[in-house]
N, C-alpha and C positions, 0 to 999 in steps of 0.2 A: 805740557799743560793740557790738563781737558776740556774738551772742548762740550760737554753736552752737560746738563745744572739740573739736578731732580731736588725741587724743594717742596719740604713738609710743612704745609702751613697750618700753625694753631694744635698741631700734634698734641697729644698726653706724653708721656716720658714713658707708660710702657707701652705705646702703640709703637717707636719712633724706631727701637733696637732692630727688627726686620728689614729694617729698610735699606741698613748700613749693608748690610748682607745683600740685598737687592740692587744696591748703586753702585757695587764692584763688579757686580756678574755683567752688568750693562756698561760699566767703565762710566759712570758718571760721577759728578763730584756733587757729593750731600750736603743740603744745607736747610738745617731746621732753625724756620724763624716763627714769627707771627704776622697776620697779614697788616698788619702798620709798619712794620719793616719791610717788607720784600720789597717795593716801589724803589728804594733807597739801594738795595742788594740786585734788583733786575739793573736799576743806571750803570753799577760797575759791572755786571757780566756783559752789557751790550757791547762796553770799548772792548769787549776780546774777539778778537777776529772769527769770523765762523761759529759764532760759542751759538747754542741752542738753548734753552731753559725752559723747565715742565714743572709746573707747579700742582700738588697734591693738595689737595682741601679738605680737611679734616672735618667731615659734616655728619655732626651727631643726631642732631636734629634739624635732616635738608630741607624741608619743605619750611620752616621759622629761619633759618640761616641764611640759606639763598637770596632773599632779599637784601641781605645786610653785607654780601662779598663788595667790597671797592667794584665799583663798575670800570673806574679807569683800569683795572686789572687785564679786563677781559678785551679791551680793546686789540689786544696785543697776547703774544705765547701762548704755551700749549696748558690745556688747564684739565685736571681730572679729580671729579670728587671720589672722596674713600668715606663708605657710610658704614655702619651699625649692619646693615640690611641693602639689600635692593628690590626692585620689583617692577613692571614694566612701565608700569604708571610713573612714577618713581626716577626713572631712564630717558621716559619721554621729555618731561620735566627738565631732568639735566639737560640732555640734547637743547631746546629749544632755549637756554639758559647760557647755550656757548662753549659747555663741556664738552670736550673732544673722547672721553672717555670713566666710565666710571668702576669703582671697585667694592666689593665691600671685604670684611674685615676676613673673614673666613677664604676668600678668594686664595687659592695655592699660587704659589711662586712662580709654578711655569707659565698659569696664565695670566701673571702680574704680568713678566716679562713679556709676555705675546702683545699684550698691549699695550706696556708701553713702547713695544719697538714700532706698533702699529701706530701709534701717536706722533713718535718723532718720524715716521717717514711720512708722516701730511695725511694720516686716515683718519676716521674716528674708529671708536671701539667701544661699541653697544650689539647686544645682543640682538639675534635677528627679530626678534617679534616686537622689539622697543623700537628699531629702525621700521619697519615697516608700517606701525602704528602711526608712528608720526609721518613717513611719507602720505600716506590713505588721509591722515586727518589736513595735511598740506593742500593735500590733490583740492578737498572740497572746499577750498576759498580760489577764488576768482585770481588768473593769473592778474601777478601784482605785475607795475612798471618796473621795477627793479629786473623786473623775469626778461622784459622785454629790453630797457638798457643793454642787458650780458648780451643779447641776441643780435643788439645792434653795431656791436665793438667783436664779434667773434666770429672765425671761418664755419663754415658747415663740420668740417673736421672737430672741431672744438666743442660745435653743440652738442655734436654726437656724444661726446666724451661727457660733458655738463649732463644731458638724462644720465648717463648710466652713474655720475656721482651722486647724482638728487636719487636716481634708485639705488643708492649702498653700495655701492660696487667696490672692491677695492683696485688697486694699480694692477694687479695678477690680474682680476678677473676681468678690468674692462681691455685687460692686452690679451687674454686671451677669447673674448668675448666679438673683438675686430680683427682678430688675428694679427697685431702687431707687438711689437714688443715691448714688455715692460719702460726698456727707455724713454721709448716712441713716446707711450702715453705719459711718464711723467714731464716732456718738453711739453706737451699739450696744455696739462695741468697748469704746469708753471706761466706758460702763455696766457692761458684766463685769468690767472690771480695778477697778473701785471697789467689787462686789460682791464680789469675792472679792480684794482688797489685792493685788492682780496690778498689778505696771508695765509688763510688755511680755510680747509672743508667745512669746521665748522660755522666760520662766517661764511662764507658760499653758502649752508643751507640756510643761515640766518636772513643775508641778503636779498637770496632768490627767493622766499619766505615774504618777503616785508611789505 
């Protein structure tokens, strides 16, 4: 049975054929619903053991839509919008909205796949000048208590790790950036999100943010 769930939500019917093609190469199992159903379709993927689920948002018009996604959605799993278009502006918006990653429609295959594997392994996946935009625009609001909360539940080893995610980093590059090993640093990782009820990076930047 598989274990990882790429759903398309709100899809057109000739957006949706690509996909099929896309969630074999990754070994995931597809499922085109709409976003009134997936609540209903996430409860039975959770009783599967280990099962993971990334959900695709089909946003034709982000910046009017965005407000209207189920919030209780985003509480929870991996979430990536697919637009008409992208642009940094655009990016920064997703990011700060929960998206772990976004696409637009022209995006080729190989770097579908780059990021969605960048997604199911706990990174996000924005381009470098949409991530850095929103770090810089982060930087100039006054460290929040949240900032401080992680600082007060976490080793020095940890913090370390916490900058170099709030700077983009991914698991490669802050293992090779400490010189230890990818593993290393995902125990680290996993150690923060259990100290502070964090699932994933994009709520880590939401949090440490707030």
């Amino acid at each position: 049975m598989l274990t990882k769930h790429l759903l398309i939500l709100d899809f057109p019917l000739h957006l949706q054929a690509p996909f099929h093609h896309l969630a074999n190469l990754i070994e995931c199992n597809l499922i085109a619903c709409n976003s009134s159903d997936a609540p209903a379709i996430l409860s039975t993927i959770a009783n599967i053991e280990n099962s993971t689920a990334v959900l695709i948002h089909y946003l034709e018009h982000p910046l009017q839509e965005i407000s209207y996604l189920p919030a209780d959605l985003f509480k929870s799993y991996l979430h990536i919008a697919y637009c008409p278009a992208l642009n940094v502006e655009l990016e920064v918006i997703l990011i700060s909205s929960g998206f772990h990653s976004a696409m637009c429609i022209d995006t080729n295959l190989v770097d579908q796949i780059q990021s969605l594997n960048k997604v199911l392994d706990g990174d996000i996946s924005f381009s470098d000048k949409a991530l850095s935009k929103y770090i810089l625009q982060k930087k100039r609001v006054p460290s929040s208590g949240n900032r401080a909360k992680i600082l007060a539940v976490t080793t020095k080893k940890e913090q370390q790790i916490l900058s170099l995610i709030l700077h983009g980093l991914t698991n490669e590059e802050m293992a090779k950036e400490l010189n230890i090993s990818v593993n290393t640093v995902k125990m680290h990782v996993q150690n923060i999100y259990k100290k502070t009820k964090i699932k994933n990076r994009g709520q880590l930047f939401a949090y440490a943010a707030g």
